[in-house]
N, C-alpha and C positions, 0 to 999 in steps of 0.2 A: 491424488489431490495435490495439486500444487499454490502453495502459498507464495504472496509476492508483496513488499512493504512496498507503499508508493507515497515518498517527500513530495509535498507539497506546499507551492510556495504561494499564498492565496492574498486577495487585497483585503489590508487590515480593517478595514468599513465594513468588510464584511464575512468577516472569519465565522460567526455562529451560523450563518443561515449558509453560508459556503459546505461547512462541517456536515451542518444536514442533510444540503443535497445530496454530497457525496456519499453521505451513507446510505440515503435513500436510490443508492445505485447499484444495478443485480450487482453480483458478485460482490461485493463489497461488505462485510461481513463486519469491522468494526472503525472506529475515526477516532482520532484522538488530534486536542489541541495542544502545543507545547512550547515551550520556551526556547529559543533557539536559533541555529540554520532554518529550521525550516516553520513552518507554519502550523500546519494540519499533517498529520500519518495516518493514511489508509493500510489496512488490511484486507488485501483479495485474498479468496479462497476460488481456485475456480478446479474443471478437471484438465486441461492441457493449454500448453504454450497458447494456443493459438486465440485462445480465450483469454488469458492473461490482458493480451496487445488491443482486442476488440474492448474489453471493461475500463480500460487506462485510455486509450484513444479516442474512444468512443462517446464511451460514459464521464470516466474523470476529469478527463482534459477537457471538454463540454460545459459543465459545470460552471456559472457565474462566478467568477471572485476569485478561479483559481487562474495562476499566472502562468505557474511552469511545474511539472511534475519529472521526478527520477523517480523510475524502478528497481528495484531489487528482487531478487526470486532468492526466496529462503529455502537449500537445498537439506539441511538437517538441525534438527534441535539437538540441545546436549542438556541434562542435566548436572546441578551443582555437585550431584555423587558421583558423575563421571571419572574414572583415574584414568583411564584405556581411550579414552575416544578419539576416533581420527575421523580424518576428511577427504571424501576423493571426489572427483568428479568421473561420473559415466558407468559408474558400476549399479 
């Protein structure tokens, strides 16, 4: 399962019903609004890359209200008890 946060930069007229479409978009599993850079934060969950690009392209970036989105793909979580935890890519 690959997870991917997606910045979203939406027109402020229409930040609530923006929030909902996008949640109301497969893949797309949570939206939050927030103070900031950015507008609106999606949360996709999907299973491979290539779905990632079709739910963001397709789906979010579609979406009324919204301007401009960044992706990000979230490669590991770490817990606050972590002392040991490292980071690689490809393994």
């Amino acid at each position: 399962m690959i997870t991917a946060i997606v910045l979203i930069h939406a027109d402020n007229a229409r930040i609530p019903e923006t929030a909902q479409a996008v949640a109301d978009t497969a893949g797309v599993t949570e939206v939050y609004s927030c103070a900031g850079d950015v507008d609106l934060i999606a949360i996709v969950r999907v299973r491979d890359h290539e779905q990632v690009a079709e739910v963001v392209t397709a789906g979010v970036d579609k979406v009324p209200g919204v301007l401009r989105t960044t992706t990000h793909i979230a490669f590991k979580a770490y817990a606050g008890a972590d002392v040991e935890a490292g980071f690689s890519l490809g393994e």
